[in-house]
Structure formats: structure tokens, C-alpha cells
FITIDREN-697541 format. One record per residue (C-alpha): x, y, z; residue in one letter. Coordinates in pm, 1 decimal. Example, Ala and Ser with C-alpha at 12.3 -4.5 7.8 and 13.67 -1.06 7.14 Angstrom:
2
NODE        x        y        z residuo
NODE   1230.0   -450.0    780.0       a
NODE   1367.0   -106.0    714.0       s
# end
This chain:
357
NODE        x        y        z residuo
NODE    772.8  16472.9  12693.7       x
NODE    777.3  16756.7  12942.4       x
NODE    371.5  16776.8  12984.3       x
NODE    341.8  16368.7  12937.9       x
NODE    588.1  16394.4  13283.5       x
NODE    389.6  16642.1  13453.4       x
NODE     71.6  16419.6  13385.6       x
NODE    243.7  16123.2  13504.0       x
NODE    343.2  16286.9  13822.7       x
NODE     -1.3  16447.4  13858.1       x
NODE   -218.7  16103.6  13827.9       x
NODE     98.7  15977.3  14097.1       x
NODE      3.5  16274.3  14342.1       x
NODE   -365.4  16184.0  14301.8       x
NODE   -340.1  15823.8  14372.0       x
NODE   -148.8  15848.9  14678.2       x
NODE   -345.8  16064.1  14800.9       x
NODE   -744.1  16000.8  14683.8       x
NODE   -820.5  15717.9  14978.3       x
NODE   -928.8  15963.6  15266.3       x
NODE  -1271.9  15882.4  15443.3       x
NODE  -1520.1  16055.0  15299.5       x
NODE  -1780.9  16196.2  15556.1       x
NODE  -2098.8  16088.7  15373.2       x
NODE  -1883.2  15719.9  15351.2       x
NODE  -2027.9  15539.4  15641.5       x
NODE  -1880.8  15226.8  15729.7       x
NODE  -2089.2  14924.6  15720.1       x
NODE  -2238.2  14815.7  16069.8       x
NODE  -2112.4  14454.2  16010.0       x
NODE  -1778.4  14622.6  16053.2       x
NODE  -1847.0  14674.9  16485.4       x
NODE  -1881.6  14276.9  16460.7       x
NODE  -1589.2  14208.9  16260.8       x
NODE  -1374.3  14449.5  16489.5       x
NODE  -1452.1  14277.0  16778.6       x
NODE  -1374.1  13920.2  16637.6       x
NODE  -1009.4  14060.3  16577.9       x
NODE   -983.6  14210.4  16926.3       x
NODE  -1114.3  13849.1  17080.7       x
NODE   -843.1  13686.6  16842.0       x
NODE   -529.1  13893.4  17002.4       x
NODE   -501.8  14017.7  16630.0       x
NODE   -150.5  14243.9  16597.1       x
NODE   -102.8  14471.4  16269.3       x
NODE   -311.8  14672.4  16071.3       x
NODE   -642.7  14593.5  15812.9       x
NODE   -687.1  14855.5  15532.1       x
NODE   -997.2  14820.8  15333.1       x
NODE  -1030.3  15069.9  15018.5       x
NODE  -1318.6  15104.5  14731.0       x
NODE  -1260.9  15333.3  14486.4       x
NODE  -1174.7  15658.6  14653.4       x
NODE  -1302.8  15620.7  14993.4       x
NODE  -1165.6  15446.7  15299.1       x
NODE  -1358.8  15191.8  15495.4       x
NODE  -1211.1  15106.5  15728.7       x
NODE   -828.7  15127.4  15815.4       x
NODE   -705.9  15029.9  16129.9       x
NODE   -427.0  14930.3  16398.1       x
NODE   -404.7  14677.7  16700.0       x
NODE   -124.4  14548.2  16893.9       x
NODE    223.8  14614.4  16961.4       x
NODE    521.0  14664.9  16706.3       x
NODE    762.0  14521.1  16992.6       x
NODE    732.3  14488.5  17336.9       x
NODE    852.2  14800.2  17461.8       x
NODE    569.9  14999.9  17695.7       x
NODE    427.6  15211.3  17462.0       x
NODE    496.6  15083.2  17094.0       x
NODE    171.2  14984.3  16976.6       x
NODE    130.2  14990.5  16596.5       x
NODE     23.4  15254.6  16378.0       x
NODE    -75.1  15366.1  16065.5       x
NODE    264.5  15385.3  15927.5       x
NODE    428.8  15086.9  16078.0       x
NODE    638.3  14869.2  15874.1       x
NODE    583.1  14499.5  15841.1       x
NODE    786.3  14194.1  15643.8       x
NODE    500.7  14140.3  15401.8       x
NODE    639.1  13797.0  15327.2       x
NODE    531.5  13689.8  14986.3       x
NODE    371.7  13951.4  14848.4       x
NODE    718.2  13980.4  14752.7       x
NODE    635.3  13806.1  14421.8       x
NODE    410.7  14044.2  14258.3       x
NODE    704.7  14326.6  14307.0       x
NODE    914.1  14110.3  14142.1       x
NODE    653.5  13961.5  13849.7       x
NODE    598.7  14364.4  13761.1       x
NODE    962.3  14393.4  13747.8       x
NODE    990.9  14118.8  13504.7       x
NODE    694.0  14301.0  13318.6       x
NODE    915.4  14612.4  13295.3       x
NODE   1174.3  14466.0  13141.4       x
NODE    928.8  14356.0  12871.0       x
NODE    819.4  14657.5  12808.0       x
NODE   1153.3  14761.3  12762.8       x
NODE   1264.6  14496.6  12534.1       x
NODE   1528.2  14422.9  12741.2       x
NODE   1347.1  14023.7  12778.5       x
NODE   1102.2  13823.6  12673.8       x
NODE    899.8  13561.9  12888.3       x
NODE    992.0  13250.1  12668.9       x
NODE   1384.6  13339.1  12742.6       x
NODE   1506.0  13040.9  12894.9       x
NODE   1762.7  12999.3  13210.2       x
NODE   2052.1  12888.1  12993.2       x
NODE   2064.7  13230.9  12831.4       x
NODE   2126.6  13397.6  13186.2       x
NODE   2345.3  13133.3  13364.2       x
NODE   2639.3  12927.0  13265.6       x
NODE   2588.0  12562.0  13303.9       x
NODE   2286.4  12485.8  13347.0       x
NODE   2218.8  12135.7  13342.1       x
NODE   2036.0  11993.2  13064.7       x
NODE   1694.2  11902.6  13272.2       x
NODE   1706.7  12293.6  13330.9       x
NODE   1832.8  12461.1  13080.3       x
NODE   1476.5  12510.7  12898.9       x
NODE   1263.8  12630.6  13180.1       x
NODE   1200.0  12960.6  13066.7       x
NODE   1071.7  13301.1  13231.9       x
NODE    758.1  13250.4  13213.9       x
NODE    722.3  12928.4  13351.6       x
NODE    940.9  13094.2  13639.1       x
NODE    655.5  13343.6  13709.9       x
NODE    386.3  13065.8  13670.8       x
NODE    585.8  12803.4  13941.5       x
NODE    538.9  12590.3  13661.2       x
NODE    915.3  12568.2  13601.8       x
NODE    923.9  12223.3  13769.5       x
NODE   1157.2  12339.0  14035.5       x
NODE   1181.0  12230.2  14383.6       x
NODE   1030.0  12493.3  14683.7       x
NODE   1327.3  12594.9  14848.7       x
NODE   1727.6  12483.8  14870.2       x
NODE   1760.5  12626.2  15225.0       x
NODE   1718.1  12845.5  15567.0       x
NODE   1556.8  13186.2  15409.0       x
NODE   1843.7  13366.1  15635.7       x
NODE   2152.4  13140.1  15494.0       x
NODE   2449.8  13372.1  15417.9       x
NODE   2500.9  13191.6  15010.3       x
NODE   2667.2  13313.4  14728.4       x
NODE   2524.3  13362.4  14420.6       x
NODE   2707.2  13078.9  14275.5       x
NODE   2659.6  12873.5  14576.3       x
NODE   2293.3  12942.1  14566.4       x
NODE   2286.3  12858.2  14188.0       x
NODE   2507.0  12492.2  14234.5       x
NODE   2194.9  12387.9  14507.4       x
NODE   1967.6  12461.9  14269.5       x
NODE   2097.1  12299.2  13938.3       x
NODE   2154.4  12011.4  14141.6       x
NODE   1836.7  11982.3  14306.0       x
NODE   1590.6  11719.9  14108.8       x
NODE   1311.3  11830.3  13937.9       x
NODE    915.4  11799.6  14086.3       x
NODE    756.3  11763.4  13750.2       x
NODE    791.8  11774.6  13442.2       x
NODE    886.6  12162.3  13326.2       x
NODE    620.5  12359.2  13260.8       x
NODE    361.0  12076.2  13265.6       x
NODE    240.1  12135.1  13655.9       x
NODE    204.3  12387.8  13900.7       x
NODE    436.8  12342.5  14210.9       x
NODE    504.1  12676.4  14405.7       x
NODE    877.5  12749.4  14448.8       x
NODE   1060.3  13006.7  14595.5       x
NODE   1396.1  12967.3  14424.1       x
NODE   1225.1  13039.3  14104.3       x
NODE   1162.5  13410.5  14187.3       x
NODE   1502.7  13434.1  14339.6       x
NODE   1604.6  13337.1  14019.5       x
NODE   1386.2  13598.8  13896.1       x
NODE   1517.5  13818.4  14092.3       x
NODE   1912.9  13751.5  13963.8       x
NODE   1783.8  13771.2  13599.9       x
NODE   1646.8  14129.1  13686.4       x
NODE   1972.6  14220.7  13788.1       x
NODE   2128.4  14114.1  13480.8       x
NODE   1962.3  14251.1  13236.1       x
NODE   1933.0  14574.5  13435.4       x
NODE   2262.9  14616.9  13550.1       x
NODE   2131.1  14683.5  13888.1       x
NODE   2039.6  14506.2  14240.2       x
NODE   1707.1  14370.2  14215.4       x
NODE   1554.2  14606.1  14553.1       x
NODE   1726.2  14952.5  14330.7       x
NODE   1573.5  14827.4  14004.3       x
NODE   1274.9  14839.2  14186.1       x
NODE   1274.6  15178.8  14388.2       x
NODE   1363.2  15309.0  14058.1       x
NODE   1106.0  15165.4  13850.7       x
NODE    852.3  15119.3  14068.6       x
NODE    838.1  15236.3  14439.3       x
NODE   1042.1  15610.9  14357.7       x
NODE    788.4  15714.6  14107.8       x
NODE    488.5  15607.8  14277.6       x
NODE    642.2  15741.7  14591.4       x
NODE    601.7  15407.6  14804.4       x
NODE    912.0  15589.8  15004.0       x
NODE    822.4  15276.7  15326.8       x
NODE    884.3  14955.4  15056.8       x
NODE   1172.0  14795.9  14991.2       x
NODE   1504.3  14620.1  15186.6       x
NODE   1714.2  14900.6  15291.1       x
NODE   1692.8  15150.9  15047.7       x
NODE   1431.9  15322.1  15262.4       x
NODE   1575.2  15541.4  15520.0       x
NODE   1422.4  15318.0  15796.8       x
NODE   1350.5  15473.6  16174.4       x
NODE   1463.6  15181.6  16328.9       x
NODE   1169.9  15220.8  16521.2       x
NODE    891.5  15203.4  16255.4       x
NODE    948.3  14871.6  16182.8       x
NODE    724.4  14593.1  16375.0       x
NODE    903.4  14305.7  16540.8       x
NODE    755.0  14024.0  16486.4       x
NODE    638.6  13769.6  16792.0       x
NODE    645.7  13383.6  16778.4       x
NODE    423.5  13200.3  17103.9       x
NODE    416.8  13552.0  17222.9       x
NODE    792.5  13588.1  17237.9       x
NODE    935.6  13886.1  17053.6       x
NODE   1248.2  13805.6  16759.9       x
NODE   1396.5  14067.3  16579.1       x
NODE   1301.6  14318.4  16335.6       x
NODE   1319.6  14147.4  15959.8       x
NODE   1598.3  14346.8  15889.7       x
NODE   1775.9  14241.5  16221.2       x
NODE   1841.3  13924.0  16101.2       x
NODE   2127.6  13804.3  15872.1       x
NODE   2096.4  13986.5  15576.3       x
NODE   2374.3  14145.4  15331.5       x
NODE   2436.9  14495.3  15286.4       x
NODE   2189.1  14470.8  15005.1       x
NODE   1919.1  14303.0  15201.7       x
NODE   1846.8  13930.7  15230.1       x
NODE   2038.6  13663.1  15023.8       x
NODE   1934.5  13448.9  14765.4       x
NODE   1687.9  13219.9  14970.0       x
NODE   1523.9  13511.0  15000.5       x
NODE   1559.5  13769.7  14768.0       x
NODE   1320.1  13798.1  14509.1       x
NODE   1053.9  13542.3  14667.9       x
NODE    978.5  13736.1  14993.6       x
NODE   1115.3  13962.0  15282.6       x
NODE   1027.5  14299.0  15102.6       x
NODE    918.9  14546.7  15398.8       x
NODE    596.2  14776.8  15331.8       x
NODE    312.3  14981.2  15482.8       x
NODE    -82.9  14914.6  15423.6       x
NODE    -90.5  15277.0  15283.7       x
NODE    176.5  15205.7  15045.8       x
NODE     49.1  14851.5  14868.5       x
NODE   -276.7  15067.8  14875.9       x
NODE    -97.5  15295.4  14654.9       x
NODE     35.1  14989.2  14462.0       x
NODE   -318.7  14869.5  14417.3       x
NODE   -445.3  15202.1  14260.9       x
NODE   -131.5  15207.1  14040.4       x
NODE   -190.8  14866.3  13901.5       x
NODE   -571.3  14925.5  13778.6       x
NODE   -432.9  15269.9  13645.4       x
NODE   -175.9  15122.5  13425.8       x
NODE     89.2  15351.0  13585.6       x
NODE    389.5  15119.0  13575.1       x
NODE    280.2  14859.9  13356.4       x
NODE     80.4  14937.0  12996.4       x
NODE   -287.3  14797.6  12963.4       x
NODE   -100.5  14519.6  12781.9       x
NODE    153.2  14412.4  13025.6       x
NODE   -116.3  14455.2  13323.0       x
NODE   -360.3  14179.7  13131.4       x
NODE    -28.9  13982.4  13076.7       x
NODE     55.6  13989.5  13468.6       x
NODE   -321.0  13932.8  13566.2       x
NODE   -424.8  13651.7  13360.3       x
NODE   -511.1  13310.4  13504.7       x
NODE   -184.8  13130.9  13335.2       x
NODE   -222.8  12831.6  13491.6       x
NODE   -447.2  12657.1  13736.4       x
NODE   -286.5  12554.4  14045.0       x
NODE   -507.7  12243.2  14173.6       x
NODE   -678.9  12009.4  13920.3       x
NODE   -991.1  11979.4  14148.5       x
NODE   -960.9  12375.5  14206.5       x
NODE  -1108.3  12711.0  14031.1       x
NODE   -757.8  12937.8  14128.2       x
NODE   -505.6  12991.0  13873.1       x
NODE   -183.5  13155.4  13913.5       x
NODE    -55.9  13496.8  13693.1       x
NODE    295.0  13680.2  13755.8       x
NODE    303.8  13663.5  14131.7       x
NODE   -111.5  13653.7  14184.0       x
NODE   -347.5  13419.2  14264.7       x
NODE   -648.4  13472.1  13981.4       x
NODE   -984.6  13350.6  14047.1       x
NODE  -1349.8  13436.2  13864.3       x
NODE  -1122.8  13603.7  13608.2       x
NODE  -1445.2  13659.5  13306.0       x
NODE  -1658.2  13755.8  13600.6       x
NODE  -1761.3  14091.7  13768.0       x
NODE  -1625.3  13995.8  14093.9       x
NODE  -1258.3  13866.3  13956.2       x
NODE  -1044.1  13871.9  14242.8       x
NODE   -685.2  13900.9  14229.0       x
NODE   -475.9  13797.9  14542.8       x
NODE   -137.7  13658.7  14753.8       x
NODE    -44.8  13596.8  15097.4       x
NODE    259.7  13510.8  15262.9       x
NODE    420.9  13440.8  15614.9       x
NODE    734.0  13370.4  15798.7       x
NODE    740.9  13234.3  16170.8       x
NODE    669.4  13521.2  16315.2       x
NODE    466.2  13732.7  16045.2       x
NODE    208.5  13718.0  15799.6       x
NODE     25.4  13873.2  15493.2       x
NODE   -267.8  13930.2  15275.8       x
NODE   -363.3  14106.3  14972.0       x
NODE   -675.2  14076.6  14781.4       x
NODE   -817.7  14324.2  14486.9       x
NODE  -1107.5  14315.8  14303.2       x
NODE  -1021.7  14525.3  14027.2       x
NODE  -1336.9  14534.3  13828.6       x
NODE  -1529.7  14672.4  14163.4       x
NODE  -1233.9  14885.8  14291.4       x
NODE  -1216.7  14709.9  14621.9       x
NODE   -888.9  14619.5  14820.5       x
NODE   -810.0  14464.9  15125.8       x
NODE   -475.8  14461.7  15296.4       x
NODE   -407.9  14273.6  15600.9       x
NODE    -37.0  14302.4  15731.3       x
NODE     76.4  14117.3  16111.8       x
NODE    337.8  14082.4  16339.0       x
NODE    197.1  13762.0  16481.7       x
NODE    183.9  13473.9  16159.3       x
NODE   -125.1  13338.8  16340.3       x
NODE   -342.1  13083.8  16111.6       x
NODE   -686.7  13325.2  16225.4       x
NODE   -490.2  13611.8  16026.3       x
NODE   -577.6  13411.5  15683.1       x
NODE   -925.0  13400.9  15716.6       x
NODE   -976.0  13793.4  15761.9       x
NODE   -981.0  13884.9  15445.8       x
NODE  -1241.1  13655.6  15382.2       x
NODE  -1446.3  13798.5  15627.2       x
NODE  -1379.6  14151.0  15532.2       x
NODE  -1510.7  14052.6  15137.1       x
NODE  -1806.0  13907.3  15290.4       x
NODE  -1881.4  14214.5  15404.3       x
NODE  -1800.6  14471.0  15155.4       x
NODE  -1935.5  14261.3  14831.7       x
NODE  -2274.0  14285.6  15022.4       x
NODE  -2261.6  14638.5  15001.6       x
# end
């Protein structure tokens, strides 16, 4: 077990630390172009775009907060919204792996009365916002109790018929995220930093487990006006409550979902097994569309060389993007302070340019 540790650790080190620019890695001319169409835009955060081993292009604009001086960086911290979901989706995984679950568990083995239009939406159909619940059941800062959350949402009515449609909803990962801490006996952001963010040393993710400068952390702006820093607002000592937790507000660095990104094509948290589980295209989300949705993903050309694997999210005042191509080792991470509609399309742009390569 001792040398199966040290190799674990090893491939850990090597991932976290393999993305440098190479010098023979010259970045792609198209890039001057696309740099100044984000500087014309007023863009604010950072873009991060990764192939294999070698660094393309990762850079910083804008302020963190409108002190003189406190422009963004490499290592600023930024609410990255709803890529909350695929932390929690591998944390469900986990538990799998642990036989500790199993995705066709259903909510009435977790809660106590659960009404009967409910009680047979199961885990997986949770993951898959095919569960037939309703988006949200209120203000993402709301100070609720658990049972207070769980009353609004047993007595909300259902969308669709469970598991027969997609219809994205928030309060099914918070759910998630309250069946983690069940079965794990801990709060859903330490099952994480122990499964997940501790031993692949993402030591700038999470809600305030992280020993935060206060400083590192981007405010967000709304019309130009600064608010406070995610973690400013109303949360519990834990971090956000239930209209939140578990669906979105985790807080992260480019360099450490880059990290994330590596781990999940290396199998380092999740087994090859698990991984196919969490990436597969589980159910498509519009009937007119080609996207279907995994454990927290977005999965599109799924049999084909470029499969691309992807979520965004945003608040008022931030937003976030995430794509991978795992079968041609490209990522691209765009992370802002300013949840402009431009900040969508970027990634688009920046696959555009590297899938010409």
C-alpha cells in the first residue's frame, strides 16, 4: 500500500505541475486577435487554455475590486458558479466507489416524508435534472434550515413527469449535496477537500475550508458597481445554505480546475469505470438538440474524436466556463468577475482556434 501511495502522490505532483509553457510551444497568431476582442469587450478575470502538457495561453485582465491597484492575477479567486455540479456529481461517484450508494437509491431512503410524487426520484435522475423537480425554491443567499429547505421542496409541484424529461434544477444537487453528507458523516465542502481537493492539492477550491487572504478573492461588479466578495454575503459558518450548497457558489482558481481537468482524464479520483459513468451522455437535454447531460456535464459528439465535455454558470455579478476535450487533451477555463453575456461566447472562440491547430 505504501509504494501504491507514493505513486499516487507522485502522478498528483506531476499533474499539478506539468502545464508550464514550453519554449518551442508557440502560441497561435489567431491568439493577438482574440486578445484584443477581450480587451475591446471590458473583459475582467482570467482565460486558461491547456493541451496536453503545454500552456497556451493563460491570462489576466481587470480588477478583483475597485481598490487602486487590485487588478487580477494568476491566482485570484472567483465564485465559479455552477461548475459547482461536477464537484458534487464526482462526489456522488465516490461514494459509489465506496459502496456507500448506489445511483438508483431513491429520496425516500435519505429523507423522512417524502411525499408520494417524490419519493421515487432516485440519484441518478438527481444528477441527470431528470428528477422532475422544479429549478429553485428561493433567493440563493436565504438563511433556511435544512428542514425548512426540504418542506419547500416536497411541496413544490413537479415539472414533468420523474425521470421522463430533462428540466435543470438546482435543488436537486442541493439535495445531492445533503445525501453526501449523510452517508459520509461529513459537511458536503469537507467531504470534498478530503476526497477530492486535499489529495490533488487544489488548496484555492472550496467554501471556507481554504485559508482565504481576504484579498485573493475577486469581487464581483454588477453595471460596473462593485458587491461583495461571494463569501461576504450571507452564508453559514459552513458556507452557503441550502439554495446554494451543492448546486453552485464553490470558489476556485483557473490553475486549480486545470488541475481538476488533468485529474479527471487520469482517473485519479474516480476509476476508469466511474469516470465513463460521470461522462456519458445520460440524457439529452433538448429534443431538437445534439447536447446531453452526464453527472454535472454537458456531453456533446460523445463517439467522436472531438467529444467535448463542458458547464458554465453565473450569478449577477459573476460568471463561468469550462470546456474539455478529453480525447485531444485540450481545456479551456474562463472564470469573471463581471457575468457579462460576451463572457459565454469565449470559449467558443478560443476552440475555434485551438481545434485548427
Amino acid at each position: 500500500m505504501r509504494t501504491v501511495r507514493i505513486i499516487y502522490l507522485l502522478s498528483v505532483f506531476i499533474i499539478a505541475h506539468s502545464c508550464k509553457q514550453k519554449s518551442e510551444d508557440k502560441i497561435n497568431p489567431d491568439f493577438i486577435d482574440f486578445e484584443n476582442k477581450l480587451i475591446e469587450n471590458g473583459f475582467s478575470g482570467v482565460v486558461l487554455v491547456a493541451k496536453n502538457d503545454s500552456m497556451l495561453y493563460h491570462k489576466v485582465y481587470g480588477k478583483k475590486n475597485s481598490q487602486p491597484n487590485q487588478f487580477n492575477d494568476l491566482n485570484t479567486v472567483f465564485d465559479i458558479c455552477s461548475l459547482t455540479k461536477q464537484f458534487t456529481g464526482a462526489g456522488i461517484m465516490k461514494l459509489v466507489m465506496q459502496n456507500k450508494l448506489a445511483l438508483d437509491d431513491r429520496l425516500s431512503k435519505y429523507f423522512d416524508a417524502v411525499p408520494h410524487d417524490k419519493k421515487n426520484i432516485t440519484i441518478h435522475q438527481l444528477l441527470t435534472h431528470s428528477s422532475g423537480l422544479a429549478d429553485v425554491v428561493g433567493d440563493d443567499y436565504e438563511t433556511i434550515t435544512e428542514t425548512a429547505f426540504l418542506n419547500k421542496v416536497f411541496a413544490t409541484k413537479l415539472i414533468s413527469t420523474v425521470g421522463m424529461d430533462h428540466h435543470y434544477s438546482n435543488i436537486g444537487y442541493s439535495l445531492l449535496a445533503l445525501i453526501i453528507e449523510k452517508v459520509s458523516g461529513m459537511s458536503y465542502e469537507s467531504f470534498l477537500n478530503f476526497e477530492i481537493f486535499k489529495p490533488l492539492k487544489m488548496t484555492h477550491t472550496g467554501y471556507v475550508i481554504p485559508d482565504w487572504d481576504t484579498n485573493e478573492i475577486a469581487n464581483g461588479f454588477l453595471n460596473g458597481t462593485e458587491s461583495k466578495k461571494p463569501n461576504e454575503s450571507n452564508w453559514s459558518e459552513q458556507g452557503p445554505y441550502l439554495n446554494l450548497k451543492g448546486n453552485g457558489g464553490l470558489l476556485s482558481t483557473a490553475g486549480d480546475l486545470l488541475i481538476w481537468s488533468k485529474a479527471i482524464k487520469a482517473n485519479l479520483i474516480l476509476d476508469e469505470k466511474s469516470t465513463s459513468t460521470y461522462l456519458y451522455p445520460h440524457i439529452l437535454e433538448y429534443l431538437d438538440g445534439n447536447s446531453y447531460y452526464g453527472y454535472g456535464w454537458v456531453i456533446e459528439n460523445n463517439d467522436l474524436d472531438d467529444k467535448l465535455v463542458w458547464h458554465n454558470g453565473g450569478s449577477d455579478t459573476f460568471a463561468s466556463d469550462m470546456w474539455i476535450y478529453p480525447k485531444k487533451g485540450i481545456t479551456i477555463i474562463v472564470l469573471s468577475n463581471k457575468a457579462e453575456e460576451y463572457v459565454y461566447s469565449i470559449t467558443k472562440e478560443i476552440s475555434n482556434i485551438v481545434l485548427t491547430k
